[in-house]
C-alpha positions as CSV (number, residue, x, y, z in Angstrom):
1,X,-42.4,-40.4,-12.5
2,X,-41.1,-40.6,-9.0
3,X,-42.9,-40.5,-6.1
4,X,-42.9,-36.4,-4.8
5,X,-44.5,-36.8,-1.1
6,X,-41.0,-36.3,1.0
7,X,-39.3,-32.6,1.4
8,X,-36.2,-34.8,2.3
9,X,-34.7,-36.5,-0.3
10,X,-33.0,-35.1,-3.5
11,X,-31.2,-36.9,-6.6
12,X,-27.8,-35.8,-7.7
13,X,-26.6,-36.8,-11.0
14,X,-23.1,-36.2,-12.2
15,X,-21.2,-34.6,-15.5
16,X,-18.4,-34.7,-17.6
17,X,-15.4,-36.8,-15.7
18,X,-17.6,-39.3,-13.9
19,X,-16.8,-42.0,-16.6
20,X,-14.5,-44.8,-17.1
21,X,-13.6,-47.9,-19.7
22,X,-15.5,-50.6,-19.3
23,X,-17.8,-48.8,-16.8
24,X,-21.2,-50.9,-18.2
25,X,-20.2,-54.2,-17.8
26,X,-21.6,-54.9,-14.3
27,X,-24.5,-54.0,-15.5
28,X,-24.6,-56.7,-19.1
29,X,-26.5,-59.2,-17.4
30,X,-29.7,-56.6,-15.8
31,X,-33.1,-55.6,-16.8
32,X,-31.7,-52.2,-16.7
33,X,-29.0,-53.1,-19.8
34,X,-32.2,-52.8,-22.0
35,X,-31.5,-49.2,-21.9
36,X,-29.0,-49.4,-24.0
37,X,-30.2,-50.5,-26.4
38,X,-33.0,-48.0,-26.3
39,X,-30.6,-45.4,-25.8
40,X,-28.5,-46.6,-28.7
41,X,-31.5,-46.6,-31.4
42,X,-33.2,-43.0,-29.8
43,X,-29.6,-40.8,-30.8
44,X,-27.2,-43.4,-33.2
45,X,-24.6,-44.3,-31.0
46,X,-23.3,-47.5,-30.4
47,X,-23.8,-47.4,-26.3
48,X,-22.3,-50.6,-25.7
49,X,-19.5,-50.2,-27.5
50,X,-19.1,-46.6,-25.5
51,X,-19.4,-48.4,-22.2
52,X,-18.2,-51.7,-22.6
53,X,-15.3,-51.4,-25.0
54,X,-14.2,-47.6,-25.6
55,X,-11.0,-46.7,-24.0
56,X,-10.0,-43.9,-22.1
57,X,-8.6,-41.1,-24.8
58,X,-12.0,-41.4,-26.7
59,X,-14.5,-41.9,-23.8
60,X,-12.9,-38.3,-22.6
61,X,-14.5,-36.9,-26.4
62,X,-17.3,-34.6,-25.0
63,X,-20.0,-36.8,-27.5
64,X,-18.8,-40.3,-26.1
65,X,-18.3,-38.9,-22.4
66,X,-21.7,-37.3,-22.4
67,X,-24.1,-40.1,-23.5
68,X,-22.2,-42.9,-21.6
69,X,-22.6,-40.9,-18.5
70,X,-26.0,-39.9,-19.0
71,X,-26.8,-43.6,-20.2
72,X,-25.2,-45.1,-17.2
73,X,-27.0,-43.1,-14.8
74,X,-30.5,-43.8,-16.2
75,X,-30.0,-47.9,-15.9
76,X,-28.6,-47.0,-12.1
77,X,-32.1,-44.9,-11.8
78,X,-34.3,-47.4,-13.3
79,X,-32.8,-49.8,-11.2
80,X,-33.1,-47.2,-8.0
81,X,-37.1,-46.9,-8.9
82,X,-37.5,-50.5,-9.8
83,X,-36.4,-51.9,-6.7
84,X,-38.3,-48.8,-4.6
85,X,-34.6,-47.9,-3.1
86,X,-35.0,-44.7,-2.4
87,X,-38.6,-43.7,-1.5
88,X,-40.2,-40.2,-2.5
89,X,-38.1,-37.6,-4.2
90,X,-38.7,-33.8,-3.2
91,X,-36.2,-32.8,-5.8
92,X,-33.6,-33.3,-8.6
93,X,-30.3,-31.6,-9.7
94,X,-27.4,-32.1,-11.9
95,X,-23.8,-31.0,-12.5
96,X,-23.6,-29.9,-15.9
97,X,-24.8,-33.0,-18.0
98,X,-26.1,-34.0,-15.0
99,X,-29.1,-31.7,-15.4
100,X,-30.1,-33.6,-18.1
101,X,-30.2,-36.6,-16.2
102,X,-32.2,-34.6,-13.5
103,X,-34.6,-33.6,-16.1
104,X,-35.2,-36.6,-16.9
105,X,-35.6,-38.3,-13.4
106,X,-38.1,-35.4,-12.0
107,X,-40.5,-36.3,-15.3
108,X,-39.5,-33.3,-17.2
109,X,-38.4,-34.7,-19.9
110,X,-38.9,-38.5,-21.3
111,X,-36.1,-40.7,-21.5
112,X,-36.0,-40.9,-25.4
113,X,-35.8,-37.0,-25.5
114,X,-33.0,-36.6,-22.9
115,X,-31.3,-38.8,-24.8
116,X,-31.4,-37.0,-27.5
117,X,-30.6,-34.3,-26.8
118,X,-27.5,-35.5,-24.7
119,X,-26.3,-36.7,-28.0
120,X,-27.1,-33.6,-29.5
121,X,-25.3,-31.4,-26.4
122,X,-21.9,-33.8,-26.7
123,X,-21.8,-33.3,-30.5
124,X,-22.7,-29.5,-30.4
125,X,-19.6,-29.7,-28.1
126,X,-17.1,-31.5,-29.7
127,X,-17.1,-29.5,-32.4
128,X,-16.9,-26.2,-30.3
129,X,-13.9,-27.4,-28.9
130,X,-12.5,-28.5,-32.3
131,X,-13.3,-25.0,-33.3
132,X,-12.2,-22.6,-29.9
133,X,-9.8,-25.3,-28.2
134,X,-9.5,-24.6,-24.4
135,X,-9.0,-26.1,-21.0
136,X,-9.9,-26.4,-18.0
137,X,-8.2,-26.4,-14.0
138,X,-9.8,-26.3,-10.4
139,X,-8.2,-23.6,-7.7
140,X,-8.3,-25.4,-4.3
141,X,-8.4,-23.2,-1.2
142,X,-9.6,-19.9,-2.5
143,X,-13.0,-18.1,-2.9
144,X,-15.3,-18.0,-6.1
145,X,-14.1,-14.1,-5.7
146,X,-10.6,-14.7,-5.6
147,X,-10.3,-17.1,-8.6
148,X,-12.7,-14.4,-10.0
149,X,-10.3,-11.5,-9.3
150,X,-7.1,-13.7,-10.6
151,X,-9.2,-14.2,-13.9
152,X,-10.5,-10.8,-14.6
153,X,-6.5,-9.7,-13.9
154,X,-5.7,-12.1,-16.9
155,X,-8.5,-10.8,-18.9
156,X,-7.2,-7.6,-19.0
157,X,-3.9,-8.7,-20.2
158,X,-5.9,-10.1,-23.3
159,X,-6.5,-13.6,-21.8
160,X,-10.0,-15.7,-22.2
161,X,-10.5,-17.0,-18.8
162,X,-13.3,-17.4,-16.9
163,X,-14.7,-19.0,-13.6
164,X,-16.4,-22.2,-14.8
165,X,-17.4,-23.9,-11.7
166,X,-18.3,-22.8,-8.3
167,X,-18.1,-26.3,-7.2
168,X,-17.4,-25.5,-2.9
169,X,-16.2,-22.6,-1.0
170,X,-13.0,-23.6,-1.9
171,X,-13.7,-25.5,-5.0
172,X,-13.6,-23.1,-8.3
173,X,-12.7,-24.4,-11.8
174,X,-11.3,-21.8,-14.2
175,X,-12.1,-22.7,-18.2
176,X,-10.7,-20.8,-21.2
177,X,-7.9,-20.8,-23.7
178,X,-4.7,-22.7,-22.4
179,X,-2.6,-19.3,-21.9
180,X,-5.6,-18.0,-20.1
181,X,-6.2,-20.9,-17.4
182,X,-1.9,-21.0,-17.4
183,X,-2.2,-17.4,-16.0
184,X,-4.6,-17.7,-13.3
185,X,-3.0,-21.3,-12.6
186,X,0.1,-18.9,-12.5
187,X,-1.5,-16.4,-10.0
188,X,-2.8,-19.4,-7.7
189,X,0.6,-20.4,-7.3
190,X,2.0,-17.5,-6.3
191,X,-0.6,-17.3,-3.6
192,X,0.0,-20.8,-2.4
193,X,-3.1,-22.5,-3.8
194,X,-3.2,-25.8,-4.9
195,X,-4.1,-26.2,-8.8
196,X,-5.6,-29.3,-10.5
197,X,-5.4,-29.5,-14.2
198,X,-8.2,-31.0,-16.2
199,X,-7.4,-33.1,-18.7
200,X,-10.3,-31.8,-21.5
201,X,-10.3,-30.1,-24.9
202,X,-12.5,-27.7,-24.6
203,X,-13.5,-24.2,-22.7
204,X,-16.6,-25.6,-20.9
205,X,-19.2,-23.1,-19.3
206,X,-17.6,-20.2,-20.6
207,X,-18.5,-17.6,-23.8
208,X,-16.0,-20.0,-26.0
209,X,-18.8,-22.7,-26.6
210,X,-21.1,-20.3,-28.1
211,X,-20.7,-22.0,-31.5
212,X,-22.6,-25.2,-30.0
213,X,-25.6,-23.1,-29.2
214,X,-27.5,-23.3,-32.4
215,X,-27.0,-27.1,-32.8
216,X,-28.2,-27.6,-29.1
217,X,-31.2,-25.8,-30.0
218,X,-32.1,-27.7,-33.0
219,X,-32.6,-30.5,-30.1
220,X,-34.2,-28.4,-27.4
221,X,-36.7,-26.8,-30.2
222,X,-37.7,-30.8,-31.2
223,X,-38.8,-32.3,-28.1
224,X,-41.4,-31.7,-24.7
225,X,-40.9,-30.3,-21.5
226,X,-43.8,-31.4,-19.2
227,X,-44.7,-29.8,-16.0
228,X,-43.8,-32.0,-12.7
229,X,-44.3,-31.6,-9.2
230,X,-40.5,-32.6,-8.4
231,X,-38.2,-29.4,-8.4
232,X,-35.7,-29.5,-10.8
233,X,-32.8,-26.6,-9.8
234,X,-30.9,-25.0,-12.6
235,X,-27.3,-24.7,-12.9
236,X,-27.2,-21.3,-14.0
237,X,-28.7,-19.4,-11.2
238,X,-30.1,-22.5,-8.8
239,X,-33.2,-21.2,-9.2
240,X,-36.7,-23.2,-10.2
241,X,-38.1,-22.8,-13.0
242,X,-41.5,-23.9,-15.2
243,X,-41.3,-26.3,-17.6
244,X,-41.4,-23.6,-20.7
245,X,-38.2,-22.0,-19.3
246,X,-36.1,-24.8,-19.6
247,X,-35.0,-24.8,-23.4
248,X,-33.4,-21.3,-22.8
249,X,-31.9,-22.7,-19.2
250,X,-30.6,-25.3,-20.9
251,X,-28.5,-23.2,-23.9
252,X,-27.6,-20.9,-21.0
253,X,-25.8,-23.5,-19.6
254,X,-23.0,-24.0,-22.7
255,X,-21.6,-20.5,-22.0
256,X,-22.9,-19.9,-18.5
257,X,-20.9,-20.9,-14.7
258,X,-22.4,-24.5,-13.1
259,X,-23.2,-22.7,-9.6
260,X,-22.7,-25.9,-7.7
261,X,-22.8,-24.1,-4.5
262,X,-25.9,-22.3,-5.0
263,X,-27.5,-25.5,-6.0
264,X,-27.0,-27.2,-3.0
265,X,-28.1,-24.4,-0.7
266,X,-31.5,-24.4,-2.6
267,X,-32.2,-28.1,-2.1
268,X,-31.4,-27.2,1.4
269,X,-33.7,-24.5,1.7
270,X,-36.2,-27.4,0.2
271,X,-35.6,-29.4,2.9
272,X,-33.3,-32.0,0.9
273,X,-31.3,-32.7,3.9
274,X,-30.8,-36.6,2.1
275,X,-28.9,-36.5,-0.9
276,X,-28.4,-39.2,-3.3
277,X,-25.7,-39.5,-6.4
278,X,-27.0,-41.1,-8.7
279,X,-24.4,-42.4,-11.5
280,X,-21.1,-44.2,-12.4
281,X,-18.8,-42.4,-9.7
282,X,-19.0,-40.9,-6.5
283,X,-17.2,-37.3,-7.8
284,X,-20.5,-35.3,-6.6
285,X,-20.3,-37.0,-2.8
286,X,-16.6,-36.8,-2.6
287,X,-16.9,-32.9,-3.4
288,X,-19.7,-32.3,-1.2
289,X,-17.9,-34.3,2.1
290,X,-19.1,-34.3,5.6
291,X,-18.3,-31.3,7.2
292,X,-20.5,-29.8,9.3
293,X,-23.9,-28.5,8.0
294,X,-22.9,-30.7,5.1
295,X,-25.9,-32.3,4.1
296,X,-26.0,-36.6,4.4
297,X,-25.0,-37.8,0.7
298,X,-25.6,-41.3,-0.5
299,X,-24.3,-43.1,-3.7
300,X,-25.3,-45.5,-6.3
301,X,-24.0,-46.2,-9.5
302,X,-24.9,-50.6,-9.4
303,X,-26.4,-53.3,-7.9
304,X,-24.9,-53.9,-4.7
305,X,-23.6,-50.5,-3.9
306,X,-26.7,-48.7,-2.7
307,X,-25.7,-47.0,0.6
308,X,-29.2,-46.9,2.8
């Protein structure tokens, strides 16, 4: 477990988008590449084939995505721990699959059981979207409460839209069927707001991914959430939570908003004024940025990029 004696440092840990071929091949020849190998015989996957060799069109498959991420991220934290990098950890949070990875980090749950269920959550997934197909697009430049009114003006035309992400003030992804996100797209436009298509299969973080609940479950039920003294802050309402709330958190999140925002303002009331990404890209730094009252964000994903 990580050291807990700072109220200044949190770990971020990234989701779905944060992954690229070949993204595990810096990291062949480290202690850390053990992982996996573990990772590989705790859900069934061939990791090193996801990471090493996989190309783009099936690394974006929610299952492959998912556990190469996740995977990736927990060599760069081993590494992070081994080599004492970072120093005591007041807190953890993650973006989506990211909380997984957070889970994991604070001590919540062991590495062999994130895993798992990972694998379980990309699988339960994939076949929700092969089910309910759906996409996804961000709205630059407008308020959580104007995406929110452009998608309730769509749902009442019949559409399935929702607000999927609060990822900034002026940061909101919309998920649903495509003539859903093509209406509020539609509505963004007419108000002059940039939109930014995301190329994925699926309806994430809206009532469309129901279907995956039960098979998520089935995972959550089979392994151990242990008590921790790091904070771990939940996507669905940023609040913290005890160890035996977070099998329903966790389901929650299929069909409920990632309130980015929220999340961040809680490690800030924490005192987390240090954050650090944790994983193969920088998406969670770039999106946070360095305004003012923006909080200082670090980044490391392998050996040699660590920014002190």
């Amino acid at each position: 477990m990580l050291d807990t004696r700072s109220a200044e440092c949190a770990l971020i840990f990234p989701g779905q988008g944060a992954q690229r071929p070949a993204m595990g091949e810096r990291w062949r020849d480290t202690p850390q590449w053990r992982l996996v190998g573990q990772v590989s015989e705790w859900t069934g996957y061939d990791v090193a084939e996801l990471v090493l060799r996989t190309g783009d069109e099936r690394l974006r498959s929610t299952d492959a995505a998912q556990l190469s991420i996740f995977t990736m991220s927990l060599m760069a934290l081993d590494y992070l721990t081994e080599h004492q990098l970072i120093g005591r950890v007041r807190a953890c949070a993650g973006h989506s699959l990211g909380e997984c990875t957070a889970l994991v980090a604070a001590g919540a749950l062991s590495a062999g059981a994130g895993a798992r269920v990972v694998a379980a959550r990309g699988a339960a997934m994939r076949v929700a979207t092969e089910r309910l197909p759906g996409t996804m697009a961000a709205i630059l430049g407008a308020s959580s409460d104007i995406v929110e009114q452009f998608a309730a003006a769509a749902r009442a035309e019949g559409a399935q839209v929702w607000v999927a992400n609060v990822n900034g003030p002026r940061q909101i992804v919309v998920s649903g069927t495509s003539p859903g996100v093509d209406a509020v797209a539609q509505a963004a436009k007419s108000a002059r707001l940039k939109v930014v298509r995301i190329p994925v299969g699926g309806a994430f973080h809206t009532p469309l991914m129901a279907s995956a609940a039960p098979l998520l479950r089935q995972a959550l039920d089979a392994v151990e959430f242990e008590a921790t003294g790091i904070d771990v802050v939940a996507n669905v309402d940023a609040g913290l939570y005890s160890a035996a709330r977070w099998r329903d958190l966790a389901e929650q999140q299929l069909t409920a908003p990632v309130r980015w925002t929220a999340v961040l303002a809680t490690l800030s009331r924490l005192g987390c004024t240090r954050l650090v990404e944790v994983g193969p890209s920088r998406v969670l730094a770039k999106a946070i940025g360095r305004g003012e009252g923006a909080p200082t964000v670090r980044y490391f994903g392998y050996p040699g990029e660590w920014e002190p």
